[in-house]
C-alpha positions as CSV (number, residue, x, y, z in Angstrom):
1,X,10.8,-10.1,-2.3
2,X,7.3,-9.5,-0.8
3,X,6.4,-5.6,1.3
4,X,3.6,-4.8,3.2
5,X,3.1,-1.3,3.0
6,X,1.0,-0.4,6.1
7,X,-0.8,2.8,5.1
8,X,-2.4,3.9,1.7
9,X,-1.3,7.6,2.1
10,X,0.4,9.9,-0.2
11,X,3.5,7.6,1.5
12,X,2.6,4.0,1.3
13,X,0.6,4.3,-2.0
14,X,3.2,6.0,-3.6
15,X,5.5,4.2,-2.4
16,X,3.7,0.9,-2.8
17,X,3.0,1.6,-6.5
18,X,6.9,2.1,-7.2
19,X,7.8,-0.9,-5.8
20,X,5.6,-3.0,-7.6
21,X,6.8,-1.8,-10.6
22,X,10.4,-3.0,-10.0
23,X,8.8,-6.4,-9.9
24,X,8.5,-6.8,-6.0
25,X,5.2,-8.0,-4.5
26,X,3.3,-5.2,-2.6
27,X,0.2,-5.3,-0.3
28,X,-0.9,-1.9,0.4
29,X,-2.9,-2.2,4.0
30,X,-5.2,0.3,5.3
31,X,-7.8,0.1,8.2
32,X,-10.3,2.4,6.3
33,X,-12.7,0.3,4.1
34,X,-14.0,3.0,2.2
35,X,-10.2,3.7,1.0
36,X,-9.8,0.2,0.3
37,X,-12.9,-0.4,-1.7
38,X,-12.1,2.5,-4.1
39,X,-8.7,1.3,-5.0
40,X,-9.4,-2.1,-5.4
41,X,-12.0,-0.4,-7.9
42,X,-9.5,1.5,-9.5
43,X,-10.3,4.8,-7.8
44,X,-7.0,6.5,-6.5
45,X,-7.7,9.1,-3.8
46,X,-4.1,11.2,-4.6
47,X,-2.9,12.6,-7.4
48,X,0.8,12.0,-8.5
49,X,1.8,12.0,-12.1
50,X,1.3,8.4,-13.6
51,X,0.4,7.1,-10.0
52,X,-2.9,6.0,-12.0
53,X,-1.5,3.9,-14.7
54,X,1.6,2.3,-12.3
55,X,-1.2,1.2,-10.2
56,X,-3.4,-0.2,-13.1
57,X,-0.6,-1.8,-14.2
58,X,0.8,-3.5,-11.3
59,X,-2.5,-4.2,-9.9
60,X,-3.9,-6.1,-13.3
61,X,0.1,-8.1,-13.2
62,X,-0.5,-9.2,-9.9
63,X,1.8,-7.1,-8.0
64,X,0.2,-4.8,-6.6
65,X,-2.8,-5.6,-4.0
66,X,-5.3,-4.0,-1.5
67,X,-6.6,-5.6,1.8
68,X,-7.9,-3.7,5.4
69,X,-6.3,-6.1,7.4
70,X,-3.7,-9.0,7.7
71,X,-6.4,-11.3,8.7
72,X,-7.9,-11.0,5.3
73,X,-7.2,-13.8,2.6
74,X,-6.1,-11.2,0.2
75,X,-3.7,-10.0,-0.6
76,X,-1.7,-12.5,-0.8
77,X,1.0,-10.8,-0.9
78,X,0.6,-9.7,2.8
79,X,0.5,-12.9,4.2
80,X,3.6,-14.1,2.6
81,X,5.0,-10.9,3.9
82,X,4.0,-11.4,7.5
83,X,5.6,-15.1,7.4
84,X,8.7,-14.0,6.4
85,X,9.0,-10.6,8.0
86,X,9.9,-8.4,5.1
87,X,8.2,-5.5,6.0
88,X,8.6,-1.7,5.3
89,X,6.9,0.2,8.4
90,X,6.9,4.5,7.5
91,X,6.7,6.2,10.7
92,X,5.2,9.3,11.3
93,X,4.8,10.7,14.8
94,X,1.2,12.0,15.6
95,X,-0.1,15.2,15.0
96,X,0.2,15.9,19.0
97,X,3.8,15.4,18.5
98,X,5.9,18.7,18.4
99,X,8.2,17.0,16.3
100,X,4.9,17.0,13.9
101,X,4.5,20.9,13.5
102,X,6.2,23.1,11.3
């Protein structure tokens, strides 16, 4: 099985990082480059309890990978994704959005 997680937030990282750990194929996509940069260097922006070394891990196996956009070569992971549609979308309605307020 192959996800594209569409988001490197405290969702889709988190998320993303668990995933690959049971052994699925994740690409974590974000549009900001500076947020990808740093975690395909190893620098996670959140802190979660062993978030750091499940990302190491998976990342250094091959699981887990990092692009901006699905037009990138990498990761390759994303590309198979798209192909065959298995994709996991989390949808948050925008801060405008009553639903978004407390």
């Amino acid at each position: 099985m192959r996800i594209a997680m569409i988001g490197t937030g405290y969702v889709g990282l988190v998320s993303g990082a668990c995933f690959s750990e049971f052994g699925i194929d994740v690409a974590c996509v974000d549009k900001d480059a500076t947020k990808i940069a740093r975690l395909k260097a190893g620098k996670i922006p959140i802190y979660e309890p062993g978030l750091e070394e499940l990302i190491e891990r998976n990342a250094a196996a091959g699981r887990l990978a990092f692009g901006r956009s699905h037009a990138e070569p990498e990761p390759r992971h994303l590309l198979r994704a798209q192909a065959l549609q298995d994709r996991l979308h989390s949808a948050v309605p925008p801060r405008a959005s009553a639903r978004a307020r407390p």
